[in-house]
N, C-alpha and C positions, 0 to 999 in steps of 0.2 A: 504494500500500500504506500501512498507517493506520503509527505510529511506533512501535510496540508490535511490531510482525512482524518475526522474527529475519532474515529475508531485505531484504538492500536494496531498494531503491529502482534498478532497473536503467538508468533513465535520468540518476542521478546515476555509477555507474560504466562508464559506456557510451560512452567519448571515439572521435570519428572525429577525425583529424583529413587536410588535406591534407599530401604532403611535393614543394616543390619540386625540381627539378633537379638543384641546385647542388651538390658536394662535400659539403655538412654534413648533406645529408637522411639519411642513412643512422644518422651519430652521431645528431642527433635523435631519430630516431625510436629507438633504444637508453634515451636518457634519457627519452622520454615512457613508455616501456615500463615500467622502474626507476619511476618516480614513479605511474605507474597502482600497482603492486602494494603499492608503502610507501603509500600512501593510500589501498588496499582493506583493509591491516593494519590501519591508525592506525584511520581512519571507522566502519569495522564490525566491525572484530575479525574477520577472514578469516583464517586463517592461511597463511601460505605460505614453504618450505621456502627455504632457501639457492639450494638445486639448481636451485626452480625461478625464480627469480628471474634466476640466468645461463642457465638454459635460455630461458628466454624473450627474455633480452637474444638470444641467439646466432639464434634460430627469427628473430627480427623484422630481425635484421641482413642475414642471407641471404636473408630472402624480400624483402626493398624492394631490397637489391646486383641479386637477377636483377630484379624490376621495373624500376629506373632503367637497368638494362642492355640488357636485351631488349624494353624498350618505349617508344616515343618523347612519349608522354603525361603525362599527372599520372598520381598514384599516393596512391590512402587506404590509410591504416590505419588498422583498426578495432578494438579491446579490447574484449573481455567477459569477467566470469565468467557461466562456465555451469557448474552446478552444483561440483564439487571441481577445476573445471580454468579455467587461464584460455583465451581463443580469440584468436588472435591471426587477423586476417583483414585480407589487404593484397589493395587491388585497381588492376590496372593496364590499358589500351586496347589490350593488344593480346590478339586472341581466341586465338592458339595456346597450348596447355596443355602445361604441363612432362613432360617425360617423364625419369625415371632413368634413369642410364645403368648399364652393368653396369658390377662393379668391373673397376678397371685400375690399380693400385699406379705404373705408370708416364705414368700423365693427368697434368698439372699444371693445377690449377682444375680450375672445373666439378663440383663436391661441392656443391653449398650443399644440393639438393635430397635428397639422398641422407641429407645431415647430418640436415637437419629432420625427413626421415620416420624417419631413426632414433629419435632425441630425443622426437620429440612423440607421445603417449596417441592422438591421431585424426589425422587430415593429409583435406583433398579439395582438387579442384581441379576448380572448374566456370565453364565459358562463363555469357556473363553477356549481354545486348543490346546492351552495350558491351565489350568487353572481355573478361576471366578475373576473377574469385576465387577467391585459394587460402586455406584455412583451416587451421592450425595447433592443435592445442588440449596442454597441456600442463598437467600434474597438478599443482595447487598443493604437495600434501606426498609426500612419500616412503613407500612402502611400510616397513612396521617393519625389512626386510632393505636398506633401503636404496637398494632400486631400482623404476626408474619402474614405473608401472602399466600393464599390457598395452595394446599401440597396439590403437584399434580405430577401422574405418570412422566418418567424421560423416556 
């Protein structure tokens, strides 16, 4: 796209990155999340809400917790904006796909999924040749009343 065009340039805000194993992947990847959207603000003048700044910390936290949990492989994550929402997309080796569970006030864990489909504007999860993708997408601003904007299929 020429420099002139109010939309970026999607392969300069387009970061994959890998997250290894170890204890820290999970904070990492919280802070690559936080640093994605302060430098979608700063670069382009994107605006993005409070809300969804820790919404998306929390989406990217739970979805790489069950990846590094439930899956014995590497695990990417992926950032974009897509149009007013950012996409938060973590992919992990193993092919079984999340399922919710119903509520149980008396579970202890086992929410993360529940969490994110709450939280997040769109949610999928699809088989992949390797593995799963699940996709998070989460509204940069707030509705004028404050709350998010109606989840819907990606």
């Amino acid at each position: 796209m020429g420099e002139d065009s109010a939309v970026p340039d999607e392969r300069a805000i387009h970061p994959t990155v890998a997250l290894e194993g170890d204890g820290t992947s999970i904070a990492r990847a919280r802070h690559l999340a936080a640093g994605f959207l302060t430098r979608v603000q700063a670069e382009y003048g994107l605006p993005a809400s409070q809300r969804a700044m820790d919404l998306t910390q929390l989406v990217v936290s739970e979805l790489v917790t069950n990846a590094r949990k439930y899956a014995p492989g590497p695990v990417l994550m992926d950032l974009r904006i897509v149009g007013d929402a950012v996409e938060v997309v973590v992919w992990d080796c193993d092919p079984v796909l999340p399922v919710a569970r119903a509520a149980d006030a008396g579970r202890v864990g086992q929410h993360g999924l529940e969490i994110v489909m709450a939280v997040a504007q769109g949610f999928a999860a699809q088989r992949e040749p390797v593995g799963k993708r699940i996709t998070a997408r989460i509204a940069l601003l707030d509705d004028p009343g404050g709350a998010i904007a109606a989840r819907r299929p990606l």
